[in-house]
C-alpha positions, 0 to 999 in steps of 0.5 A: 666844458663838462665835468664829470666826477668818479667815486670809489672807496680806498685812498684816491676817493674823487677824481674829476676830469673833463675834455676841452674842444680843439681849436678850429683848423685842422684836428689835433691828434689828441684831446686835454684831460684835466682832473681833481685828485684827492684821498679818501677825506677830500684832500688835495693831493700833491706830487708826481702820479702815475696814471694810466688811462685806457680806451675801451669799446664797451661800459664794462668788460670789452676790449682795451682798444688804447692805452697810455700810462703817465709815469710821473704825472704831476698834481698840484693842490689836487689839479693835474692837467695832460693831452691824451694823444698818439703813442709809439706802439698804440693805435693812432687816436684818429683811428680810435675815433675814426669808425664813430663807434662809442668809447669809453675811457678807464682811469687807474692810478698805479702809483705816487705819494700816498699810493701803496700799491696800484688802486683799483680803476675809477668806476664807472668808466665814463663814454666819450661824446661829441662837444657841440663843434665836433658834430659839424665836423662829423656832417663834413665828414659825411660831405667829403665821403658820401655814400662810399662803402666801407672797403672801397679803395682810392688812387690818393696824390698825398702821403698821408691819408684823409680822416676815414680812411687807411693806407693799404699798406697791409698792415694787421689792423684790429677786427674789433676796432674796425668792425666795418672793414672786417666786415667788408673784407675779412681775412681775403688779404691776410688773417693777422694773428688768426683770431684778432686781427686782419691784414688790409690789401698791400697795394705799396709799388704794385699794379692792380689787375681787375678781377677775372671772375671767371673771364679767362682774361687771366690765364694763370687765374687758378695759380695765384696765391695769398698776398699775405698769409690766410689769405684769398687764392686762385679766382678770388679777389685779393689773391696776387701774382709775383712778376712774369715774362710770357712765354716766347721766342726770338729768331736769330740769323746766323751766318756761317763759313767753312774753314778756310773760308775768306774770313768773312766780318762777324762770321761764324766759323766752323770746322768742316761739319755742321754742328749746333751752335750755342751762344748768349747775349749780353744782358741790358735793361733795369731791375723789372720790366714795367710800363711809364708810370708815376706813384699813388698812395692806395687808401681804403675806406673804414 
């Protein structure tokens, strides 16, 4: 276990934290932090603390990629002990982690017994490394996915995507947390915001069609349109289609008798001259025309 120990001036002097590995088996969606708080002359403190720690992509400066806040986090004789975990409205850490770029964790005390105002955060901030386990993970990792370039796109028979990869559920993901996928994508299926984020490919209940490229396989190819907006249009990869029937017709026959005629069985009858004829048919079939199919999870690559 490594310790690791941040000093600043003021009232909460000395703060030691250190990561424990997980257990073998599947990985847990957090890590253990555990810590020493004292003041400013190394005295333990005690009570219920409010401590906010975040993720950021660079030592100093960057972006905020994650954060929590413990409201009342609790330390007895300087101790304190939580798992740093997924958070409704965050990131899910497994995605945090999930490009191998280097994060770098801030921790700030805001409030608690002793604490007049928020302190100013713990320097430096200190990077997150692999304990010795995790690197095999990592070389599994590469295992299961070798040689798949970020932005490749899998059918995938669970509901839950493999350590990786992303649903392509269209949601606006962050440019900077997934530099790759931007990189390989970019704004073809969506902007997001315009400026931090980028939408990924909404493949939920649809069919996907091979790119024409050109081909004229795709006759209405000039005509598609973004799939979210800011999106790719015409001949591109990433534009869509809504649903359509093609043009065709239906011959029907007719048959007439004139009036007074012998009442022929499902006849038609008209009065002495010959007019056009209007009719329509009784609606049949479900709520959209569609081959035999079974449902598939889309996952892309990150």
């Amino acid at each position: 276990m490594v310790i690791l120990r941040m000093k600043r001036a003021g009232a909460l002097a000395a703060l030691l934290w250190a990561m424990a590995p997980a257990p073998a088996g599947a990985v847990p969606p957090g890590f253990n932090i555990q810590g020493r708080l004292t003041d400013a002359n190394g005295v333990n403190r005690e009570g219920n603390y409010s401590i906010k720690f975040t993720l950021y992509d660079a030592p100093t400066g960057g972006t905020a990629i994650w954060t929590r806040t413990y409201t009342a986090l609790t330390v007895r004789n300087g101790n304190f002990q939580t798992v740093l975990g997924d958070t409704a409205g965050q990131p899910m850490l497994t995605d945090v982690f999930a490009t191998g770029d280097t994060r770098h964790l801030e921790i700030q005390v805001l409030s608690g017994p002793g604490v007049s105002s928020p302190e100013q955060p713990l320097v430096p901030r200190q990077q997150l490394v692999s304990v010795p386990y995790a690197m095999k993970a990592a070389v599994a990792d590469s295992v299961l996915t070798p040689g798949v370039p970020t932005g490749t796109v899998f059918p995938f028979a669970s509901n839950t995507p493999p350590s990786g990869f992303v649903e392509c559920d269209g949601a606006a993901i962050s440019r900077t947390t997934y530099a790759a996928l931007f990189s390989a994508i970019g704004t073809r299926y969506g902007g997001g915001d315009g400026s931090t984020t980028f939408n990924l490919p909404d493949l939920r209940g649809s069919f996907v069609r091979g790119w024409s490229h050109g081909s004229g396989s795709d006759p209405d190819a000039a005509s598609r349109v973004a799939s979210k907006p800011g999106g790719a249009t015409g001949d591109q990869v990433g534009s869509a289609q809504s649903d359509q029937l093609r043009s065709h017709t239906h011959t029907t026959t007719l048959r007439l008798e004139a009036a007074g005629g012998g009442g022929y069985p499902n006849f038609l009858r008209y009065g002495g001259s010959v007019g056009a004829v209007g009719f329509q048919s009784d609606a049949s079939g479900g709520s959209e025309s569609r081959p035999k199919n079974i449902s598939l999870m889309y996952i892309i690559k990150i």
